[in-house]
LUMLO-426987 format. One record per residue (C-alpha): residue number from 1; residue in three letters; x negated, y negated, z. Coordinates in pm, 1 decimal, always signed. Example, Ala and Ser with C-alpha at 12.3 -4.5 7.8 and 13.67 -1.06 7.14 Angstrom:
<atoms>
@num:1, residuo:ALA, u:-1230.0, v:+450.0, w:+780.0
@num:2, residuo:SER, u:-1367.0, v:+106.0, w:+714.0
</atoms>
This chain:
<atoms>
@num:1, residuo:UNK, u:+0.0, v:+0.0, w:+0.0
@num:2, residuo:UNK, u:-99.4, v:-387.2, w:-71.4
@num:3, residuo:UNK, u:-241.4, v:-570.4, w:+198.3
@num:4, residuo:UNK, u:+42.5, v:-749.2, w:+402.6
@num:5, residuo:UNK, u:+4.6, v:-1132.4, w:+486.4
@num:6, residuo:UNK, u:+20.0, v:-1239.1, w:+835.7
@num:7, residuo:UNK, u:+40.4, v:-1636.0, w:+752.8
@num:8, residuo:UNK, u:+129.8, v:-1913.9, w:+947.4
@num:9, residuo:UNK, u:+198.2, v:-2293.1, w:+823.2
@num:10, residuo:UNK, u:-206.3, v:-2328.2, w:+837.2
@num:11, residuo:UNK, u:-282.3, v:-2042.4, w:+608.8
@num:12, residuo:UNK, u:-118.7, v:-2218.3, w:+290.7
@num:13, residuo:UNK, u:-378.3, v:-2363.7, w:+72.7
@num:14, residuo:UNK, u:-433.7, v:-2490.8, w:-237.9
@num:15, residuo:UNK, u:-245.5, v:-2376.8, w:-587.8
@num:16, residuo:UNK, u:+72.4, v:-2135.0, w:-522.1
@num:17, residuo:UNK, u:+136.7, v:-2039.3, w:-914.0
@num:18, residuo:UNK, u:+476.7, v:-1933.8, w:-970.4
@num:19, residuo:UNK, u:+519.8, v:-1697.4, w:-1242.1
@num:20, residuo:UNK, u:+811.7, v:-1628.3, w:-1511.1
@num:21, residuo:UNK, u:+988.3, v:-1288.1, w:-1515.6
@num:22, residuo:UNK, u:+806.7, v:-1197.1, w:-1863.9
@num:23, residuo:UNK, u:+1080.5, v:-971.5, w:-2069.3
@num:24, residuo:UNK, u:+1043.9, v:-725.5, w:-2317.8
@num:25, residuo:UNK, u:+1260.7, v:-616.3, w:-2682.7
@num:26, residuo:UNK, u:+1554.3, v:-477.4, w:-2455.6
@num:27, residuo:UNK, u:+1577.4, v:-832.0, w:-2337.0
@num:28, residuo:UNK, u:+1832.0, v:-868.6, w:-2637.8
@num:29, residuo:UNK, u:+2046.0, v:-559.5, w:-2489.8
@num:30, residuo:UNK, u:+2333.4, v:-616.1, w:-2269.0
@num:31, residuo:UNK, u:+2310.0, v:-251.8, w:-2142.2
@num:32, residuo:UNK, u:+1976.8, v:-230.6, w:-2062.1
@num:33, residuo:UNK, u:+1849.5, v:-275.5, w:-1701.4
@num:34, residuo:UNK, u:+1454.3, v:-274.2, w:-1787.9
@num:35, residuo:UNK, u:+1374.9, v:-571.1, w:-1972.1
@num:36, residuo:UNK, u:+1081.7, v:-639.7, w:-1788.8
@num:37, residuo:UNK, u:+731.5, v:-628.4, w:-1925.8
@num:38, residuo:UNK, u:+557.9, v:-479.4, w:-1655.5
@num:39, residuo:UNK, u:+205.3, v:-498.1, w:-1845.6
@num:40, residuo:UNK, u:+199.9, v:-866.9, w:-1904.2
@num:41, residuo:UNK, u:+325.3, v:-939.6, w:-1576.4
@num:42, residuo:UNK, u:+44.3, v:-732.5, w:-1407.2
@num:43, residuo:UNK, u:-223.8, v:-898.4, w:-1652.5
@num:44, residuo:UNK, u:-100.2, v:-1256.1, w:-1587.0
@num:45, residuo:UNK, u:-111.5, v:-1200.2, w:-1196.5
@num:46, residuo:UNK, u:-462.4, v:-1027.4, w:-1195.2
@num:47, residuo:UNK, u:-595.2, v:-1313.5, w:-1433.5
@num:48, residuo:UNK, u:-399.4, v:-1577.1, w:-1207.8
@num:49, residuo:UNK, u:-569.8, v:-1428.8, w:-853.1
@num:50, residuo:UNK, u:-890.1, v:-1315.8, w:-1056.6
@num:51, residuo:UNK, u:-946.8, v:-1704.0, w:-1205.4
@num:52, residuo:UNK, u:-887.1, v:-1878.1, w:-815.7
@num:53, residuo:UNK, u:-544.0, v:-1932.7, w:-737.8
@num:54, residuo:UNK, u:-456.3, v:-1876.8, w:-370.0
@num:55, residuo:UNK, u:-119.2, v:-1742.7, w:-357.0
@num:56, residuo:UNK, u:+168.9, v:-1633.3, w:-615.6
@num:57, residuo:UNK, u:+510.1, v:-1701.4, w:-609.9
@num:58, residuo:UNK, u:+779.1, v:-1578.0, w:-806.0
@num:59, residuo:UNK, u:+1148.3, v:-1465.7, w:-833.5
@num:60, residuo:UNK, u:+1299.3, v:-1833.4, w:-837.3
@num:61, residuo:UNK, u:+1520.5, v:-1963.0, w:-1106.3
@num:62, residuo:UNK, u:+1234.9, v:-1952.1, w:-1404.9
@num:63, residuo:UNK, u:+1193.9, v:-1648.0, w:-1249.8
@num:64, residuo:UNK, u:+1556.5, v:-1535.9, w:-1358.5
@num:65, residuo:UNK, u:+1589.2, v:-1380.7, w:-1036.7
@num:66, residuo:UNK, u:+1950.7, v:-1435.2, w:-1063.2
@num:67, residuo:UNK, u:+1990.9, v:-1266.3, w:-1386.8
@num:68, residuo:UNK, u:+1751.3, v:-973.1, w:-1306.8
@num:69, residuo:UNK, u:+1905.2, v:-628.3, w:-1175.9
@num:70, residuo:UNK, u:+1749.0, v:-515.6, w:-822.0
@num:71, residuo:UNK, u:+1561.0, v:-204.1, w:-943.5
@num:72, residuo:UNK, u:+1427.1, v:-482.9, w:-1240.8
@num:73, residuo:UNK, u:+1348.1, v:-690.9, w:-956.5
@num:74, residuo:UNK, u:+1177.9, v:-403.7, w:-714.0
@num:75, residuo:UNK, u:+938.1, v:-278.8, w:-1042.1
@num:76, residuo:UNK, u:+814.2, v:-624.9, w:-1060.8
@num:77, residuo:UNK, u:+709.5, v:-737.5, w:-740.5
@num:78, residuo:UNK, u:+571.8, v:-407.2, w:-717.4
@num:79, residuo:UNK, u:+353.6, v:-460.3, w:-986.2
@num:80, residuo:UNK, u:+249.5, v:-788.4, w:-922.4
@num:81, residuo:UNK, u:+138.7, v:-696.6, w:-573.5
@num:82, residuo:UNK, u:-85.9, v:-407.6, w:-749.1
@num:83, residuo:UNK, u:-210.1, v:-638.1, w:-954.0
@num:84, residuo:UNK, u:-299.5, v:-880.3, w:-706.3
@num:85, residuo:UNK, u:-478.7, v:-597.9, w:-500.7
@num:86, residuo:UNK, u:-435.9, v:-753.9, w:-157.0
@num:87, residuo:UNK, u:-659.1, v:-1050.7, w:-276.1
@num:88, residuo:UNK, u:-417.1, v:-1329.0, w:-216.9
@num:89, residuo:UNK, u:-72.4, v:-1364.6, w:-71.5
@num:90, residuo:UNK, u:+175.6, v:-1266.4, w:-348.6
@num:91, residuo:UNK, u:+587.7, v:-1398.5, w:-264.6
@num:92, residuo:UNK, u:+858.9, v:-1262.1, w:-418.5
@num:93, residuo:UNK, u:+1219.3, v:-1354.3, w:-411.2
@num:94, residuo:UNK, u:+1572.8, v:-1228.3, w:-264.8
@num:95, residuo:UNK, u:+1810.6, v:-1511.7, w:-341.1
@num:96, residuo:UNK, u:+2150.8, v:-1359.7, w:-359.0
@num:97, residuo:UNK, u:+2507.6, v:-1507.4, w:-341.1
@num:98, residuo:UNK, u:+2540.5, v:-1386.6, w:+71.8
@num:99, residuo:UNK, u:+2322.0, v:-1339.7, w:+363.1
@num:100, residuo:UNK, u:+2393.4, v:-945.2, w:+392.7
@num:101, residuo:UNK, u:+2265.3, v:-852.7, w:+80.5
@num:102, residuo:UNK, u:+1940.1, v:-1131.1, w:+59.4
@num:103, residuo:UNK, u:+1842.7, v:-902.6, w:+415.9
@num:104, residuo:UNK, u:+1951.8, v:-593.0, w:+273.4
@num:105, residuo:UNK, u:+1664.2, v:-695.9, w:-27.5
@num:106, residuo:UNK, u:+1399.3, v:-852.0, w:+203.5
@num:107, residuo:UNK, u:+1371.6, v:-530.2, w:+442.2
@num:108, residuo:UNK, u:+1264.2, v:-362.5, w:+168.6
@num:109, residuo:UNK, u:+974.0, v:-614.3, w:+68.1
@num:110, residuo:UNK, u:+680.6, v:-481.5, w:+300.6
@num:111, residuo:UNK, u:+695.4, v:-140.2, w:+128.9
@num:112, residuo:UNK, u:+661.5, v:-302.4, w:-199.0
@num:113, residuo:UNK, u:+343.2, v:-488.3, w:-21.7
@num:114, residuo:UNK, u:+500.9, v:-847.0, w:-78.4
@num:115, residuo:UNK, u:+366.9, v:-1095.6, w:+161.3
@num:116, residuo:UNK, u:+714.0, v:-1284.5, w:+217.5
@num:117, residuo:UNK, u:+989.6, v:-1418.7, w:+5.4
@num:118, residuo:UNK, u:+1102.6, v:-1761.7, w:-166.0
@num:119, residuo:UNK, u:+1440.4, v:-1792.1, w:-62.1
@num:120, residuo:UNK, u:+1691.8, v:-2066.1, w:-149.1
@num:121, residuo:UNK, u:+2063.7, v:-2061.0, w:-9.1
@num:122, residuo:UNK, u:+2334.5, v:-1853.3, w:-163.7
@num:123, residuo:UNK, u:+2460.2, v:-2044.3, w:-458.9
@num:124, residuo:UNK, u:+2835.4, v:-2063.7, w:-470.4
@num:125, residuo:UNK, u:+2973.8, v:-2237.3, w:-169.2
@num:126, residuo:UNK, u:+2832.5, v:-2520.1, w:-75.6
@num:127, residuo:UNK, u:+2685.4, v:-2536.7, w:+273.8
@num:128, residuo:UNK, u:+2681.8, v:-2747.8, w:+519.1
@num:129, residuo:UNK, u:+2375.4, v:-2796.5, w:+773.9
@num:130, residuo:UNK, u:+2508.9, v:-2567.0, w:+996.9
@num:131, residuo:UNK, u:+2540.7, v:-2322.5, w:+731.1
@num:132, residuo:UNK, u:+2192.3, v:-2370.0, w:+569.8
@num:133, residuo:UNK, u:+2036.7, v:-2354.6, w:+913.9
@num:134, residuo:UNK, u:+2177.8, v:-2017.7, w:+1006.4
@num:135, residuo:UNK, u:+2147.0, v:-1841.2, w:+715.8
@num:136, residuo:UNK, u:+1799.8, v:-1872.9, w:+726.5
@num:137, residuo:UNK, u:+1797.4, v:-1824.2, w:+1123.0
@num:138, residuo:UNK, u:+1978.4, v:-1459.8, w:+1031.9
@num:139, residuo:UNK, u:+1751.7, v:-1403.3, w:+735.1
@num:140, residuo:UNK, u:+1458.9, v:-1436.5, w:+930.5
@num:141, residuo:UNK, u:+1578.8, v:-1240.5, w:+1272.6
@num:142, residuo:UNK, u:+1652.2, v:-957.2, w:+1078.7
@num:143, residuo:UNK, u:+1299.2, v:-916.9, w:+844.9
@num:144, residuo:UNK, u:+1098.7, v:-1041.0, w:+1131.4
@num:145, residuo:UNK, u:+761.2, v:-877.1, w:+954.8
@num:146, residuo:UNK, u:+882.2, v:-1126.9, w:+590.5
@num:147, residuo:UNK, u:+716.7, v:-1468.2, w:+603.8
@num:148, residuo:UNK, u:+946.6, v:-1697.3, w:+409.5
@num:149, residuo:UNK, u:+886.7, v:-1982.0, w:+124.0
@num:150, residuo:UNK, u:+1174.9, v:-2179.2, w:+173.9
@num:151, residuo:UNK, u:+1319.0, v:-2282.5, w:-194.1
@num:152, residuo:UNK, u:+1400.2, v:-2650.4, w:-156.4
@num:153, residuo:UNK, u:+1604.3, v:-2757.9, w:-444.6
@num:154, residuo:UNK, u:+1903.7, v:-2976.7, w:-461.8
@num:155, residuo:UNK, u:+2033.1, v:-2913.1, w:-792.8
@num:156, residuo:UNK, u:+2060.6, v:-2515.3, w:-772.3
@num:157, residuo:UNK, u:+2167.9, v:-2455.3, w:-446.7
@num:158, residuo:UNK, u:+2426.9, v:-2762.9, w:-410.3
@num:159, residuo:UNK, u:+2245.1, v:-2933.1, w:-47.1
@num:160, residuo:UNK, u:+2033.1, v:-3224.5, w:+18.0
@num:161, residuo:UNK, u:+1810.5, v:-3086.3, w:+300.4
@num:162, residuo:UNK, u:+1800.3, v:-3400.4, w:+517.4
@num:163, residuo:UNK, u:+1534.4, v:-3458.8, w:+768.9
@num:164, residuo:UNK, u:+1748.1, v:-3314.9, w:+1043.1
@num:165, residuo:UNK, u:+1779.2, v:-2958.4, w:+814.5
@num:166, residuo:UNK, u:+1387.2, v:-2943.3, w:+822.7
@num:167, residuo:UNK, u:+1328.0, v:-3035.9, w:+1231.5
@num:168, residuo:UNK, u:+1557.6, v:-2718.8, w:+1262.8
@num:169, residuo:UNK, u:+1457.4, v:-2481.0, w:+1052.1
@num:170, residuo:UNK, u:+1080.5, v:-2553.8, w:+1162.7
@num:171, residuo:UNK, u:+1170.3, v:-2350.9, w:+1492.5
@num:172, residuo:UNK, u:+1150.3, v:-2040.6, w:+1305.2
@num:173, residuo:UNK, u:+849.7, v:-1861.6, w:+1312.2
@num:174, residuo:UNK, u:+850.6, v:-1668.0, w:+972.2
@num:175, residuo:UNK, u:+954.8, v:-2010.6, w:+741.2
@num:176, residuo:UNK, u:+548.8, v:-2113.1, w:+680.8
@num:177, residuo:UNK, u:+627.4, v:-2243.5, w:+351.2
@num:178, residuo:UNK, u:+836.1, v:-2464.7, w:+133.5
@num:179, residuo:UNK, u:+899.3, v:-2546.4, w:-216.5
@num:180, residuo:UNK, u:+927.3, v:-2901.9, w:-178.2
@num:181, residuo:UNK, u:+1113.6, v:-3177.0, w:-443.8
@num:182, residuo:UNK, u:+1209.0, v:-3485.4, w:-196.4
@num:183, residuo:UNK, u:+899.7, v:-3676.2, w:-243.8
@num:184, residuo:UNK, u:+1106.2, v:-3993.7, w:-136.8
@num:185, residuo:UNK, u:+1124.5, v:-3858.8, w:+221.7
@num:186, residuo:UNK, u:+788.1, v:-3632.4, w:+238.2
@num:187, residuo:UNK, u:+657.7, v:-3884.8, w:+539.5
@num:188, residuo:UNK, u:+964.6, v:-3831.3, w:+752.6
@num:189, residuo:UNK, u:+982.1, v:-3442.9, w:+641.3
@num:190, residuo:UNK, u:+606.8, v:-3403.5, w:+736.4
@num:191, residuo:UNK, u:+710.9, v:-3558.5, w:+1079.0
@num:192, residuo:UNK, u:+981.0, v:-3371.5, w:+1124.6
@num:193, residuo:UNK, u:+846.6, v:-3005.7, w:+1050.0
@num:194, residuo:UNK, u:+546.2, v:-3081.8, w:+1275.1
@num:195, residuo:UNK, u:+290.6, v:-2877.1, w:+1080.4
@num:196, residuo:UNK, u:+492.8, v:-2598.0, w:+1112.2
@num:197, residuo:UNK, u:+569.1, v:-2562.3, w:+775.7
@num:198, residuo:UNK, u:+342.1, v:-2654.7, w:+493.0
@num:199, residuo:UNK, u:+541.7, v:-2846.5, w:+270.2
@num:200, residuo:UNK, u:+450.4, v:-2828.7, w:-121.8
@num:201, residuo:UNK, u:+470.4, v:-3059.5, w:-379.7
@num:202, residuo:UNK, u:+440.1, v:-2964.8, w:-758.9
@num:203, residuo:UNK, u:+97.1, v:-3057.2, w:-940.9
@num:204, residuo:UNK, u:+270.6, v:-3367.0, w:-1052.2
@num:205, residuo:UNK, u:+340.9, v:-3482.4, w:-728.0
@num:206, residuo:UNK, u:+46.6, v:-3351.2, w:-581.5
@num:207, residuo:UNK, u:-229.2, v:-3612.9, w:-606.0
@num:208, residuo:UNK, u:+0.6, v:-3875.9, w:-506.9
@num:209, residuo:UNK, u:+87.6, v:-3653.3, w:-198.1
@num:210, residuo:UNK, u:-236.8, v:-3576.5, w:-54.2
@num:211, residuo:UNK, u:-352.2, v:-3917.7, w:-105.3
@num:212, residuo:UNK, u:-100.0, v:-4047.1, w:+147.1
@num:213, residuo:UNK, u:-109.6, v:-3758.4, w:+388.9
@num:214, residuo:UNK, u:-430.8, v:-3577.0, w:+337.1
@num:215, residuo:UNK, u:-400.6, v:-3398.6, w:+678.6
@num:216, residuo:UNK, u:-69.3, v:-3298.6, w:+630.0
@num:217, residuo:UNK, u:-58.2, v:-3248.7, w:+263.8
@num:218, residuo:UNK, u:-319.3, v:-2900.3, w:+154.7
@num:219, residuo:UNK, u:-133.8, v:-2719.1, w:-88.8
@num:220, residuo:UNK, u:+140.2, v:-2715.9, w:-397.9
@num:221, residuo:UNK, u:+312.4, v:-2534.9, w:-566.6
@num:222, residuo:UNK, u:+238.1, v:-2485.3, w:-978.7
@num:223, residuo:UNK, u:+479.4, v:-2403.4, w:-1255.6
@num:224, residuo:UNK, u:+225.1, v:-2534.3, w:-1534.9
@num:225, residuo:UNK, u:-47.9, v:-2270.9, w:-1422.4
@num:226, residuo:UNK, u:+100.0, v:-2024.7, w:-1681.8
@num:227, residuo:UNK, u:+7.8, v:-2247.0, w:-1963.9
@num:228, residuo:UNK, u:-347.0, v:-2192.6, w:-1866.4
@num:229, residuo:UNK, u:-482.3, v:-2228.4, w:-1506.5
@num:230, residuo:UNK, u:-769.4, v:-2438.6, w:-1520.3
@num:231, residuo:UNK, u:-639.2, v:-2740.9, w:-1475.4
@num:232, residuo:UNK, u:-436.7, v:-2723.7, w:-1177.1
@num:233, residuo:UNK, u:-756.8, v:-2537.7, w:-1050.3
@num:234, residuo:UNK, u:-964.5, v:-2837.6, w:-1142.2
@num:235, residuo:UNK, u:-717.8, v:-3061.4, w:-953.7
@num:236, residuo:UNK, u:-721.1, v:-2860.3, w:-621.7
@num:237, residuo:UNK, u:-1106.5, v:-2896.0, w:-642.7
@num:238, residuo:UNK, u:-1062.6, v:-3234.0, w:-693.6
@num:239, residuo:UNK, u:-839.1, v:-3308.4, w:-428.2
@num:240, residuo:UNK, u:-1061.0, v:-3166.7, w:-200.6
@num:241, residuo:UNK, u:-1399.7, v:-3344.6, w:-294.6
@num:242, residuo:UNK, u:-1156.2, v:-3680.5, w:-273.1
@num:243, residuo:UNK, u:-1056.4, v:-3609.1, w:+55.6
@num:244, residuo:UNK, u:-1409.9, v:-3532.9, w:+215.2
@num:245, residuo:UNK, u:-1547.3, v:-3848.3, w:-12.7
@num:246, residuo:UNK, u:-1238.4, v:-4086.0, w:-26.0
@num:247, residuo:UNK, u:-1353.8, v:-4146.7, w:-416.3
@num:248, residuo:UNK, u:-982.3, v:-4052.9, w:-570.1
@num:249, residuo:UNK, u:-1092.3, v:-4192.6, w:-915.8
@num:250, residuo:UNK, u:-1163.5, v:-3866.9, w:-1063.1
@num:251, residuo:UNK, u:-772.8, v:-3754.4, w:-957.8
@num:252, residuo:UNK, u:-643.2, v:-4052.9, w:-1058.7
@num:253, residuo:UNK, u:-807.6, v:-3947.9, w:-1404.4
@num:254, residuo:UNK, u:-658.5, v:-3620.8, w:-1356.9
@num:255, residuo:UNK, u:-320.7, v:-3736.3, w:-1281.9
@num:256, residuo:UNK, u:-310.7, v:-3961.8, w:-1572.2
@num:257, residuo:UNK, u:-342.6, v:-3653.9, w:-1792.5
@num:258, residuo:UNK, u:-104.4, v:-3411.8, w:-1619.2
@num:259, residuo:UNK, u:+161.9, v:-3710.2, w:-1694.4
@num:260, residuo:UNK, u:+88.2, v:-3732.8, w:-2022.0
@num:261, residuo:UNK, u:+111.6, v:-3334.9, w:-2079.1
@num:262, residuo:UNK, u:+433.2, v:-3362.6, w:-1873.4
@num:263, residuo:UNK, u:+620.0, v:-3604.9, w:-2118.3
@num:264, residuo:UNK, u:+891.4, v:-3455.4, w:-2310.0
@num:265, residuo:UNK, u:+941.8, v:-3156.1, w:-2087.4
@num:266, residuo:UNK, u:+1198.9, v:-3363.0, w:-1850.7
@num:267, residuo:UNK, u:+1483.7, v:-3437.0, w:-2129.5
@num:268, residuo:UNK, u:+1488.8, v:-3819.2, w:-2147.7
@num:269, residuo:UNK, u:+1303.8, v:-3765.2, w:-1812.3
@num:270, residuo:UNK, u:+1640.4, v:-3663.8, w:-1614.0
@num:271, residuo:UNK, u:+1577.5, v:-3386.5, w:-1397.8
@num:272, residuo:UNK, u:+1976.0, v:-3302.7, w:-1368.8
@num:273, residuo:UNK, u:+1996.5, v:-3257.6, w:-1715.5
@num:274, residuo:UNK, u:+1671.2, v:-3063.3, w:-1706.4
@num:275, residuo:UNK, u:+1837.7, v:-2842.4, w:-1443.4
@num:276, residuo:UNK, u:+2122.2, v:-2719.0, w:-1697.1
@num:277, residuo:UNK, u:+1840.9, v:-2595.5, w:-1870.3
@num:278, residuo:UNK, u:+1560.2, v:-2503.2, w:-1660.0
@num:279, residuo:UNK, u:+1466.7, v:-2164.0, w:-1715.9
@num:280, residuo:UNK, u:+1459.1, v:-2202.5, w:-2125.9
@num:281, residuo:UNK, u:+1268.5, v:-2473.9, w:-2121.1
@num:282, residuo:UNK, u:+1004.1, v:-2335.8, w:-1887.0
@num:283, residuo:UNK, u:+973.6, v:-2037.3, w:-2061.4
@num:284, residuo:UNK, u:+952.1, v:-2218.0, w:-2442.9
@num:285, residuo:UNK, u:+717.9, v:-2444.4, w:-2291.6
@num:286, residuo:UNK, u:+453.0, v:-2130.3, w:-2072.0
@num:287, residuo:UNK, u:+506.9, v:-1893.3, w:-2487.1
@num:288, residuo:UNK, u:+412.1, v:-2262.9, w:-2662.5
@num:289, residuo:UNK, u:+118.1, v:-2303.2, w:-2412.7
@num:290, residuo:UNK, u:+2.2, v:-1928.5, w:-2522.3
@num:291, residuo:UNK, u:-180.3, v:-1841.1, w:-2257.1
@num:292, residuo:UNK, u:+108.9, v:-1554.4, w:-2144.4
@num:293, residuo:UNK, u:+394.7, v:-1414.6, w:-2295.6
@num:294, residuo:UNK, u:+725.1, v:-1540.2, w:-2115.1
@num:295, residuo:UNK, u:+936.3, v:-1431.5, w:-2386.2
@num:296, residuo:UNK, u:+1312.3, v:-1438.8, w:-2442.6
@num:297, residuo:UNK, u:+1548.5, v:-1579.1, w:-2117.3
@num:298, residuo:UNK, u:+1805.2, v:-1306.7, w:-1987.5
@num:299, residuo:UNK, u:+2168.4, v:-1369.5, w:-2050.0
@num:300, residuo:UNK, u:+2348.1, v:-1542.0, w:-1997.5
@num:301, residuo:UNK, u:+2137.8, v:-1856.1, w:-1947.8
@num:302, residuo:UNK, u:+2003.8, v:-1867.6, w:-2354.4
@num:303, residuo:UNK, u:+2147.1, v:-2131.8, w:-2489.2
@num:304, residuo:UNK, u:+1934.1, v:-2522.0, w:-2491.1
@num:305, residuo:UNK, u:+1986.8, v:-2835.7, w:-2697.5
@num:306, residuo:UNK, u:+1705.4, v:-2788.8, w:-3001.4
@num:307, residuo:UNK, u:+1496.4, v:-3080.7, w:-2927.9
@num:308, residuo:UNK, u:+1529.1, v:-2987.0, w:-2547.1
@num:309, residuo:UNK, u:+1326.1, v:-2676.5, w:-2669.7
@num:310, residuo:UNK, u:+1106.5, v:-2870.7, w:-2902.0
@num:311, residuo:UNK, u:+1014.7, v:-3124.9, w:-2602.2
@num:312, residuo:UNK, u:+908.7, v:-2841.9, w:-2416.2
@num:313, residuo:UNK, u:+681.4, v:-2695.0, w:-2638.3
@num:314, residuo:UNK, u:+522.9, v:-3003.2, w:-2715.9
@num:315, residuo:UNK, u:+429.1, v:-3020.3, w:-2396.6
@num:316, residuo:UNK, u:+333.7, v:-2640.1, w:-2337.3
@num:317, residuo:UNK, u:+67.8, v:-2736.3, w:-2603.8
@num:318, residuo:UNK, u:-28.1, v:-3065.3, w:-2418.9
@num:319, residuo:UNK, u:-90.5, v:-2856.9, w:-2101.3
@num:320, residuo:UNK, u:-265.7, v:-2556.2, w:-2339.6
@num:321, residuo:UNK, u:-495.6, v:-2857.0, w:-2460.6
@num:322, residuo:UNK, u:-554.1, v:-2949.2, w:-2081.9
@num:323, residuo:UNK, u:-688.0, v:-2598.2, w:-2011.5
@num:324, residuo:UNK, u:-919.7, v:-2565.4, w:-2269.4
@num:325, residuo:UNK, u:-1077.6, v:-2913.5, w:-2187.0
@num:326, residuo:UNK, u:-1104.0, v:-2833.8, w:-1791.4
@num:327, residuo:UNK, u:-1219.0, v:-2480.7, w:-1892.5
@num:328, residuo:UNK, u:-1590.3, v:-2569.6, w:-1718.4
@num:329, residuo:UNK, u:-1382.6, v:-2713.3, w:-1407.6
</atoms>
């Protein structure tokens, strides 16, 4: 069995790459319930761990864990935590519609050597804070051995996890993580979560973030490190040297790039539009880059506005031209 994870708020470091669900030619079958392409996802996670990222993450909504079958589910994180070989934390995911079955599917995660699991809120009702709170106060009670990413997004799972949500849920032990989009209130978040859970910003965000809270801030999640990992590499090293100097001019070089590779993906830079659309786009964008094959999205979310598509591979090849240039990083 993998090597488990036993983390803590402290241990998360660096570039968290979260990886697409890569399918297969029975992607275009209704009936089939093995669409996943095992091989590439084991090559992408060895070559992910093997070129310096520090933890994976996967089974989120590019990571069409709500469109993927258990068993498809199960035979991928088991193969990404082979391929990882116990050499970094590797997080899968067990968002389901209720709390019953999300437990039910995180129990199961040590024996599949998965570290812990990104987990957003079940995505019909919407809850309250009350709601929000326990759920993950159940989740974590009952898989007391799972550490938990908590998935932080406003536009899938219908709640605006105010400062109050994050004091709360920093109680429990087993959240260490979070995949963080409120950039507007990081300062008060940080505050509020007390260093008891590292809170992540994307790679775009991520300069910015450390910058103003370099104690606080160590760590963020990337969805761009499928077009090629070297430059989200390069900026964690360059992060760090800017900390321990307090020269940022090299990131702020950085930065201005990732920006420019950025433009286009965001469709007229709206990120609830973006939403309707999220896991095409992210997967046109990581097949445009080249460096991995995403492939076809899982029904039934395959349908995207043209130039939605076309935006997003112009910047999948924006981001493939980043990695070639930081490539001696």
């Amino acid at each position: 069995m993998t090597k488990r994870f036993e983390l803590t708020a402290a241990d998360i470091k660096g570039v968290w790459a979260i990886v697409p669900t890569p399918s297969n030619s029975e992607v275009g079958d209704i009936g089939s319930s093995t669409t996943v392409d095992l091989d590439e996802a084991a090559r992408v996670v060895d070559a992910l761990v093997t070129t310096g990222v520090d933890g994976i993450l996967s089974l989120g909504t590019f990571g069409e864990c709500a469109t993927l079958t258990w068993g498809e589910k199960r035979s991928f994180m088991a193969t990404i935590a082979e391929a990882a070989r116990g050499r970094v934390p590797v997080f899968g995911g067990t968002t389901t519609l209720n709390t019953r079955d999300t437990i039910e599917q995180t129990r199961q995660l040590p024996d599949l050597g998965i570290s812990g699991t990104m987990l957003g809120l079940p995505m019909w009702v919407r809850c309250d804070e009350d709601t929000a709170v326990r759920f993950y106060q159940d989740v974590a009670e009952a898989c007391p051995d799972v550490a938990i990413c908590l998935y932080a997004n406003p536009q899938a799972f219908k709640f605006d996890y105010p400062t109050s949500f994050w004091s709360r849920v920093s109680s429990i032990p087993q959240i260490v993580s979070a995949k963080y989009l409120s950039m507007a209130r990081l300062a008060v978040d940080l505050e509020a979560v007390g260093g008891r859970i590292a809170l992540l910003p994307n790679e775009v965000e991520y300069p910015k973030a450390a910058e103003l809270h370099p104690d606080a801030v160590s760590a963020f999640w990337s969805s761009s490190a499928t077009t090629g990992p070297n430059t989200v590499l390069a900026l964690r090293d360059a992060v760090a040297f800017a900390k321990a100097s307090h020269d940022w001019s090299a990131v702020q070089a950085m930065d201005s790039d990732i920006h420019k590779a950025e433009a286009g993906f965001f469709p007229n830079g709206d990120f609830a539009e973006f939403s309707k659309y999220n896991i095409i786009l992210e997967k046109a964008r990581m097949d445009a880059a080249g460096w991995m094959r995403a492939g076809p999205v899982r029904p039934p979310y395959r349908e995207a506005p043209a130039d939605y598509v076309a935006g997003a591979r112009r910047s999948g090849e924006a981001w493939a031209s980043l990695h070639k240039r930081y490539a001696s990083r």
